[in-house]
C-alpha positions as CSV (number, residue, x, y, z in Angstrom):
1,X,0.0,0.0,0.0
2,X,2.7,2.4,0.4
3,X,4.3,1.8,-2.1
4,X,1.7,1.8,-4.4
5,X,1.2,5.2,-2.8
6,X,4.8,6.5,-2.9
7,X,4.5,5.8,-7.0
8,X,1.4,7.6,-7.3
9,X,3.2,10.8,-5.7
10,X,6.4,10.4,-7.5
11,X,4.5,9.9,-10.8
12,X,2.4,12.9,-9.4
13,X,5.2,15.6,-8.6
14,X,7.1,14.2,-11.6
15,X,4.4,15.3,-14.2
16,X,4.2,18.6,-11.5
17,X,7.7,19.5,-12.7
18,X,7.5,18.8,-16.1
19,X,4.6,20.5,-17.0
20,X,5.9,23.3,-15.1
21,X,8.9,23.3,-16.7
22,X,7.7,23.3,-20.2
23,X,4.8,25.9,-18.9
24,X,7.3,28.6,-17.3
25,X,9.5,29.3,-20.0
26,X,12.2,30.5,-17.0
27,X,12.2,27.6,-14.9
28,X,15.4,25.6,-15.7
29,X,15.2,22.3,-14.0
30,X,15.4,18.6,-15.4
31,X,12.3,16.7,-14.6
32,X,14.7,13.5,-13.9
33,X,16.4,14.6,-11.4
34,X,12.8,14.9,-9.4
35,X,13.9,12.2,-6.8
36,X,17.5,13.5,-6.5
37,X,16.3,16.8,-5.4
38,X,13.3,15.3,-2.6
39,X,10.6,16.3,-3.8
40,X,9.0,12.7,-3.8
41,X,7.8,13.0,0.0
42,X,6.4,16.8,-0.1
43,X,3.0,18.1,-0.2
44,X,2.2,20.0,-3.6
45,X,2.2,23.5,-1.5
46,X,6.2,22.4,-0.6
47,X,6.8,21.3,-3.8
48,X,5.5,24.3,-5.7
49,X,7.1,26.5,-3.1
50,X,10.6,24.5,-3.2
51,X,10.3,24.2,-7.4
52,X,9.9,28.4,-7.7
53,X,12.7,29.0,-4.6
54,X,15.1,26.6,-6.3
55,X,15.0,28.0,-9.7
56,X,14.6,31.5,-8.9
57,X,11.0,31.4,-10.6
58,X,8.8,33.3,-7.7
59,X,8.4,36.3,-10.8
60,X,7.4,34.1,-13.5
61,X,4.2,33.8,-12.3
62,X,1.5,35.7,-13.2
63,X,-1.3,36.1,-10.7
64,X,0.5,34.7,-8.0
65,X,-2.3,35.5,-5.7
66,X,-4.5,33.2,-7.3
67,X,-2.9,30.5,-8.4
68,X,-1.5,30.1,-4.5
69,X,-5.2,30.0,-4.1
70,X,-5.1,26.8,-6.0
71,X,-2.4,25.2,-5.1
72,X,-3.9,25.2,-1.9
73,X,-6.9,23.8,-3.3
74,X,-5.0,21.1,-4.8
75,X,-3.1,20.5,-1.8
76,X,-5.9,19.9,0.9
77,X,-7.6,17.7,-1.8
78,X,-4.8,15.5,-1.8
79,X,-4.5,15.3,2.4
80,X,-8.4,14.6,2.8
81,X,-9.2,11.1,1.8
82,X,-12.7,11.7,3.1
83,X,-13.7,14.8,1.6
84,X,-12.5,14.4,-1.8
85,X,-15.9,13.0,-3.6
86,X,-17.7,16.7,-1.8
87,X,-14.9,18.9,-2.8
88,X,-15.0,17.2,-6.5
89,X,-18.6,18.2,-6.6
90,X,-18.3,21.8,-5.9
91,X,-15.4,21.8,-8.4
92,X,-17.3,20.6,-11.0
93,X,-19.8,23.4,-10.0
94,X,-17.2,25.9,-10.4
95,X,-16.4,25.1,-13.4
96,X,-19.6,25.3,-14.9
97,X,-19.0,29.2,-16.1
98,X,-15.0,28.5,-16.7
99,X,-12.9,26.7,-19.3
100,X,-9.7,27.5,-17.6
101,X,-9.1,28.2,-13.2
102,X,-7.6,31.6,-14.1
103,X,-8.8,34.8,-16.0
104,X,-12.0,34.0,-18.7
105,X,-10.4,32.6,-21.4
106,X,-8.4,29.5,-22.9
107,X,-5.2,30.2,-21.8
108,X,-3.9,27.6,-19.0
109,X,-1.8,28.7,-16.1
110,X,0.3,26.8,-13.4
111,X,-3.2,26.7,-11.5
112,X,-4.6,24.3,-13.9
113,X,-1.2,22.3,-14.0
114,X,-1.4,21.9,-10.1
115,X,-5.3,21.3,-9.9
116,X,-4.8,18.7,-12.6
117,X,-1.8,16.3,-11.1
118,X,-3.5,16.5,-8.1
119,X,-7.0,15.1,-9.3
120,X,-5.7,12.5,-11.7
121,X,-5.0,9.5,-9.5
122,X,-8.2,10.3,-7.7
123,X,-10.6,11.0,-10.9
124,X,-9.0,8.3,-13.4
125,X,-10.1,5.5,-11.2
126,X,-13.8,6.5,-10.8
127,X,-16.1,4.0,-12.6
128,X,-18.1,5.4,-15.8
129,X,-21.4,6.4,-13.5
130,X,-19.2,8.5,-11.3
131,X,-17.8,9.8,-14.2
132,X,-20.6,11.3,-16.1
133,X,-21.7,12.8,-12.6
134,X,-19.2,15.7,-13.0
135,X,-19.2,16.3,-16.5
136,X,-17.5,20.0,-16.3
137,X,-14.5,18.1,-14.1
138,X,-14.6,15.7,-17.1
139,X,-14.6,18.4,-20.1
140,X,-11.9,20.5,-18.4
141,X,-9.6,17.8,-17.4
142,X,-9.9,16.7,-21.7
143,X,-8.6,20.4,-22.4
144,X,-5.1,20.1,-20.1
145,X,-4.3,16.7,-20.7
146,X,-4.4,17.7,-24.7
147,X,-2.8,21.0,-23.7
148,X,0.0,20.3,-21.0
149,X,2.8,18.1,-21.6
150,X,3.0,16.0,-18.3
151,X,6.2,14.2,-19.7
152,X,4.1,11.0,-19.8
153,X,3.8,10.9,-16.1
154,X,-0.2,10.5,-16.7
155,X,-2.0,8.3,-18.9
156,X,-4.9,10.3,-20.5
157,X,-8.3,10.2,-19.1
158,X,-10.4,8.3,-21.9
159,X,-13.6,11.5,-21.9
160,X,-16.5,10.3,-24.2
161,X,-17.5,13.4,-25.5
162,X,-21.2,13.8,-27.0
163,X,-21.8,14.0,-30.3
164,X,-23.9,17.2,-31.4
165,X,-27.2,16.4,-33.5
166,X,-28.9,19.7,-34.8
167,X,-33.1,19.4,-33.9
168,X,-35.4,18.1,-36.3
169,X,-36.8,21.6,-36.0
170,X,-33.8,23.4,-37.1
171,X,-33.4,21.0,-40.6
172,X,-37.6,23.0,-41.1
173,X,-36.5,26.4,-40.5
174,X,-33.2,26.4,-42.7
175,X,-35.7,24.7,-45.7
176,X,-37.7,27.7,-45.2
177,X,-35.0,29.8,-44.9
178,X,-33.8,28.6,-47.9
179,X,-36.9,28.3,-50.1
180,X,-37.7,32.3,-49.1
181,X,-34.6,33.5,-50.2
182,X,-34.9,32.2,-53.5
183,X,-38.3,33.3,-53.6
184,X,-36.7,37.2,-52.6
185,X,-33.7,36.8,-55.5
186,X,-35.9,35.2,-58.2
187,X,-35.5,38.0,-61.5
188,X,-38.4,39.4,-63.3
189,X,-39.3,37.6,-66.3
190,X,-38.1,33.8,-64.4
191,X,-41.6,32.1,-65.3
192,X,-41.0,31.9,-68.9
193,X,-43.3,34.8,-70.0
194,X,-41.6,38.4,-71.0
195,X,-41.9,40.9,-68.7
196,X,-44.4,43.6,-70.3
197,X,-43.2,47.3,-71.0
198,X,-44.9,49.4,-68.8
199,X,-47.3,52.0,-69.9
200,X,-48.3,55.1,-68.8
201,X,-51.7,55.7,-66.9
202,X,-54.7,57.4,-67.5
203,X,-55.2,59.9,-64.9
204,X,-58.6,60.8,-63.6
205,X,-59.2,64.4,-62.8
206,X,-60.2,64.8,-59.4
207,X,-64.0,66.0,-59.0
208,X,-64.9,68.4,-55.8
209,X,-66.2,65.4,-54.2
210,X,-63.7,63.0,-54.5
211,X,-61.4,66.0,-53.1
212,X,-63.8,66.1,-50.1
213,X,-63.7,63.2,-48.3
214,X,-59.7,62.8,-48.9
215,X,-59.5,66.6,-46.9
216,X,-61.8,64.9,-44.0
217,X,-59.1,61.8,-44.0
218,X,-56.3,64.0,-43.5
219,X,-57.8,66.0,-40.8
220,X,-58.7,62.7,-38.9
221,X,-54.8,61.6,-39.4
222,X,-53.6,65.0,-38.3
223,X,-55.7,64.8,-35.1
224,X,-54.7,61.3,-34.7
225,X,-51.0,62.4,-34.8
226,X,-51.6,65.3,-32.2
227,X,-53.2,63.0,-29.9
228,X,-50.1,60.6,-30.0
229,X,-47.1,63.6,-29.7
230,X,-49.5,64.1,-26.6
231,X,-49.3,61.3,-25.1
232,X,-45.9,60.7,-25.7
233,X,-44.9,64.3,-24.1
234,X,-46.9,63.1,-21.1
235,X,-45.1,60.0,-20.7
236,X,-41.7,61.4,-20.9
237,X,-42.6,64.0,-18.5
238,X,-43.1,61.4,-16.2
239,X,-40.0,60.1,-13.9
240,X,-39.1,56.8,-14.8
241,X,-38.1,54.5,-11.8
242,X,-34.6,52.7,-12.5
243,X,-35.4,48.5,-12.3
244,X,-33.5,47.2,-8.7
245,X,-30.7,44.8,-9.5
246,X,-31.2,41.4,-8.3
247,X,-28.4,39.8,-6.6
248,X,-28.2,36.2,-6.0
249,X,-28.5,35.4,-2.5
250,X,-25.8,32.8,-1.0
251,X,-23.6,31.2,1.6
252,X,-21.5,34.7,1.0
253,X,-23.7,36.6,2.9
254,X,-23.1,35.0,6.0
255,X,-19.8,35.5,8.0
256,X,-19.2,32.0,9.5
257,X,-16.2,31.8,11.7
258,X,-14.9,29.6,13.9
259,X,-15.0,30.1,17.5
260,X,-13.6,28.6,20.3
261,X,-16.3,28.2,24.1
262,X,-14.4,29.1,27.0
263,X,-17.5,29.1,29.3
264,X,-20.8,27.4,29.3
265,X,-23.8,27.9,31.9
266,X,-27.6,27.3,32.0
267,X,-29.9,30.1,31.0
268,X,-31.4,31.7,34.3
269,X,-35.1,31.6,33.1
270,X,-35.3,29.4,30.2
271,X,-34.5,25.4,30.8
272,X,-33.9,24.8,26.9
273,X,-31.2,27.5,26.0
274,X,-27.7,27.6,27.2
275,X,-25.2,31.1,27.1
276,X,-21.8,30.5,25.8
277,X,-18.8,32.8,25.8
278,X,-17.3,32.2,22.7
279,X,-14.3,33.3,21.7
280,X,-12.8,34.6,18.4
281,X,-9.4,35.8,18.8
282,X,-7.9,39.3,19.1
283,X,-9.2,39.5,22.2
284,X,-12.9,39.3,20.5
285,X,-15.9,37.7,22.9
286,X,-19.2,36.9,22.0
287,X,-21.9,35.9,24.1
288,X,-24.5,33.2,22.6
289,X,-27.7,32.3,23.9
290,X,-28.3,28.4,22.0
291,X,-30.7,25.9,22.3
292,X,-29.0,23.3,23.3
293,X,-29.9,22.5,26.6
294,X,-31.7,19.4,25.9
295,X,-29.0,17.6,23.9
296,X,-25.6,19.3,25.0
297,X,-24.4,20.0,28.7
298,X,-21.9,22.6,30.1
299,X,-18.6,20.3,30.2
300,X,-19.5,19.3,26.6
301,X,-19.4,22.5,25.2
302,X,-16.5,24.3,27.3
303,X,-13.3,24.2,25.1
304,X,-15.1,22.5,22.0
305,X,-14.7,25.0,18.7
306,X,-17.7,25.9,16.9
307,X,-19.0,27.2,14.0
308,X,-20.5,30.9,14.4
309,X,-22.5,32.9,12.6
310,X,-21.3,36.5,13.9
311,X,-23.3,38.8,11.6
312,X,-26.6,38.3,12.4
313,X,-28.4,40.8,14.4
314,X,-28.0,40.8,18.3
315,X,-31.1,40.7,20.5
316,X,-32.0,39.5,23.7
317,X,-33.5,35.8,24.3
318,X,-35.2,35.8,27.3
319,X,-33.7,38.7,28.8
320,X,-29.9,37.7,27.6
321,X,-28.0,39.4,25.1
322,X,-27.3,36.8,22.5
323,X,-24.8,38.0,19.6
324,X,-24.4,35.3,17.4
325,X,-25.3,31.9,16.2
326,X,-24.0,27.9,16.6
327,X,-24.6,26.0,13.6
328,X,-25.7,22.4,14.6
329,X,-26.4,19.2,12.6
330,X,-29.5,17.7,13.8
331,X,-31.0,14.0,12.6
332,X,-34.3,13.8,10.6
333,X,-36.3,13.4,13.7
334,X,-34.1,16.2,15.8
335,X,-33.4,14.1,18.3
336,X,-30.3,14.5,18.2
337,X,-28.2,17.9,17.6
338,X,-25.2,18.8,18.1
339,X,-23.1,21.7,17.2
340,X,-20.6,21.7,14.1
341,X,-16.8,20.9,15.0
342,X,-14.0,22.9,13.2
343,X,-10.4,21.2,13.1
344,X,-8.7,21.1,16.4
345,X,-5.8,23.4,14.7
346,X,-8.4,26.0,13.0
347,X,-7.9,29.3,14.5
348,X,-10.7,31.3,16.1
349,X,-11.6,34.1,14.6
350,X,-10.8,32.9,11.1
351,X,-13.4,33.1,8.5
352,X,-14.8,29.6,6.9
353,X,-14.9,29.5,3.4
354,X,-16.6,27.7,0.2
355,X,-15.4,27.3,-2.8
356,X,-16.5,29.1,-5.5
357,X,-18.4,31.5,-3.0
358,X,-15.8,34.0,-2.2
359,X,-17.7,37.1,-1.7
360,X,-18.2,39.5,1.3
361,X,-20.4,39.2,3.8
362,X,-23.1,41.3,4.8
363,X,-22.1,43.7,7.9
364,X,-25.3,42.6,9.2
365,X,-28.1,40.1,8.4
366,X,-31.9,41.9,8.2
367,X,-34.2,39.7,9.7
368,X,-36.7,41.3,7.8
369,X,-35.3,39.7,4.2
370,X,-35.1,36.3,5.9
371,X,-31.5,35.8,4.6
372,X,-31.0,33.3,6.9
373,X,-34.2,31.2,6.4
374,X,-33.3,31.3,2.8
375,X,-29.6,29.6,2.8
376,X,-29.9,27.1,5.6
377,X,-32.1,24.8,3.5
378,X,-28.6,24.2,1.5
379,X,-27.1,23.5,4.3
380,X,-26.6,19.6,5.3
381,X,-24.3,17.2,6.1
382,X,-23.0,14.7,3.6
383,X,-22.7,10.9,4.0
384,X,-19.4,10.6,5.6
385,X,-20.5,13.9,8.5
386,X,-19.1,16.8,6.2
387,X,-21.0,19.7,6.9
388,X,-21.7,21.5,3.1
389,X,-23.8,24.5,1.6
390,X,-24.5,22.7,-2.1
391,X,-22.3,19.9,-1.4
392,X,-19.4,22.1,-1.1
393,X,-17.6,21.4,2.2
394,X,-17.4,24.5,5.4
395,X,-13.5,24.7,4.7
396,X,-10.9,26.1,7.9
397,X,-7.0,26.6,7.4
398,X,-7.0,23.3,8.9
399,X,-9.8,21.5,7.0
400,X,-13.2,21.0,6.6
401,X,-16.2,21.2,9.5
402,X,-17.1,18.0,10.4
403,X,-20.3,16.5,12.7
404,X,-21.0,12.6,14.0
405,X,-24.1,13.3,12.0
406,X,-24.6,12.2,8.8
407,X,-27.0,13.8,6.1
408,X,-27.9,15.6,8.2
409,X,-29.8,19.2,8.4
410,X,-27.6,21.9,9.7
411,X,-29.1,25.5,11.1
């Protein structure tokens, strides 16, 4: 087993560096001399890191930023056996408006080399059913391994790709299309017959009373036409109201961060809620007022991180200020709930993330929009206890959130 494992990283970092290599026009080291130089044993963040110091290449990349971004990506994708299937889904979500990780075009970057090496092992042995479950994974995995040389480190993913048949409906219209325009370019004269000279009319001499009515018709149209320039001036008088610009509401609105109890105690007039002193580094202190009473006691909860939703509106429950909110998996039934548990080396104060959804959050919720009520039915645990918004995991520095319960509901 580990060797079989040790093989798939060497074959891994190898076609890391050789892509690179070929990618970075700068970089000037020989893919061969992989194992000579230690990279066999590193994490792809080390690696990357180690490859750029050692060759001096830390300014050939473009949008360093973001491709560290990636690499990162890659990186805890490849240390979490048991999130990989959730994390592949909300790739393949992601990349359903993108042909390439960086900047909107085709053009590949080390991102994609990184991304790409790191999914392989994982992604070529899915069976065919699995397969066609992420096809924008599948179609953008095609496009690097047919634009990246990898050195061979990788055998290619065999993709069936679709063929395209055009609707019946469109073979119709292009007959139409087809028969009108030669109707439109047919010459005079085409029937057979010669087209006749034309000849000049008789004209009729208008009689006072065929002038007559033909005065009345143009006074009707000229009252017409005032009655329309009136209407018109009336409506652009009037102030038009500019249409409000719907924005799509989603997990980014919420600022979840991960916070750490230091104190528990029962609520002093309520026999259902707990108050928690959470804390969230920087010297930050919250106090939470949660339901938990009936499924959680003081000594479970003192020490334990949690997940917090810190901008939603304070207000007091049952006479106790309550600034914030624990996010807990509960079981179909609720019978059992407990709240979501952050890595043991996540820091608290830091903000949990989703992929794809990296935008900010709203100072503060307004109960009156029912943000809240709106996002949390997206919110669930997957089969193996990862808590996700769409299937895409709650993600720390240190990994994803995690609960004992299983597809669960989360609020």
């Amino acid at each position: 087993m580990a060797s079989t494992e040790s093989s798939i990283i060497a074959a891994r970092n190898e076609g890391i560096v050789s892509a690179l290599c070929n990618h970075i026009s700068d970089l000037s080291l020989d893919p061969k001399k992989i194992s000579k130089e230690g990279f066999e044993e590193k994490e792809i963040l080390s690696l990357f890191t180690g490859i750029l110091q050692l060759t001096g290449g830390e300014n050939s990349v473009k949008n360093k930023d973001e491709v560290m971004k990636w690499v990162k990506f890659a990186n805890d994708f490849s240390c979490n056996d048991k999130t990989r299937e959730s994390i592949l889904k909300g790739f393949n979500e992601e990349l359903a408006t993108r042909s390439v990780l960086i900047g909107n075009g085709l053009s590949t970057s080390e991102a994609d080399i990184i991304v790409y090496s790191a999914l392989h092992s994982f992604v070529s042995c899915l069976s065919k059913s699995d397969f066609v479950q992420i096809p924008n994974v599948s179609r953008w995995m095609d496009y690097i391994q047919n634009t990246e040389d990898f050195g061979g480190a990788f055998e290619k993913i065999p993709v069936e790709k679709a063929l395209f048949h055009p609707p019946a409906s469109w073979s119709a219209i292009l007959s139409n299309s087809d028969q009108n325009l030669k109707k439109s370019t047919k010459p005079s004269g085409e029937t057979g017959k010669p087209a006749e000279p034309e000849t000049k009319k008789s004209v009729k001499k208008k009689t006072p009373d065929d002038i007559k009515p033909t005065e009345e018709k143009n006074k009707a149209a000229k009252s017409g036409e005032e009655r329309k320039k009136a209407v018109k001036k009336s409506s652009e008088g009037q102030k038009k109201t500019p249409a409000k610009k719907t924005v799509e509401l989603n997990i980014s609105a919420l600022n979840i961060q991960v916070g750490l109890i230091r104190k528990a105690w029962k609520h002093p007039s309520a026999d259902s809620l707990l108050v928690e002193e959470i804390e969230l580094g920087d010297g930050n202190v919250r106090q939470v007022v949660s339901g938990l009473a009936k499924f959680c006691s003081t000594d479970d909860l003192t020490n334990r991180r949690v997940a917090l939703i810190t901008n939603v509106k304070p207000g007091k429950l049952r006479d106790v200020m309550s600034s914030g909110l624990v996010l807990c998996a509960s079981n179909q039934d609720q019978t059992v709930v407990e709240p979501l548990l952050p890595p043991e080396k996540s820091t608290p104060g830091e903000r949990i993330s989703f992929l794809g959804y990296e935008g900010k959050p709203e100072d503060v919720l307004n109960p009156k929009k029912k943000q809240l009520e709106k996002i949390t039915p997206d919110l669930y645990t997957d089969d193996k206890g990862v808590a996700t918004y769409k299937g895409i995991p709650f993600m720390t520095s240190a990994g994803p959130c995690t609960s004992s319960i299983s597809k669960g509901t989360i609020k």
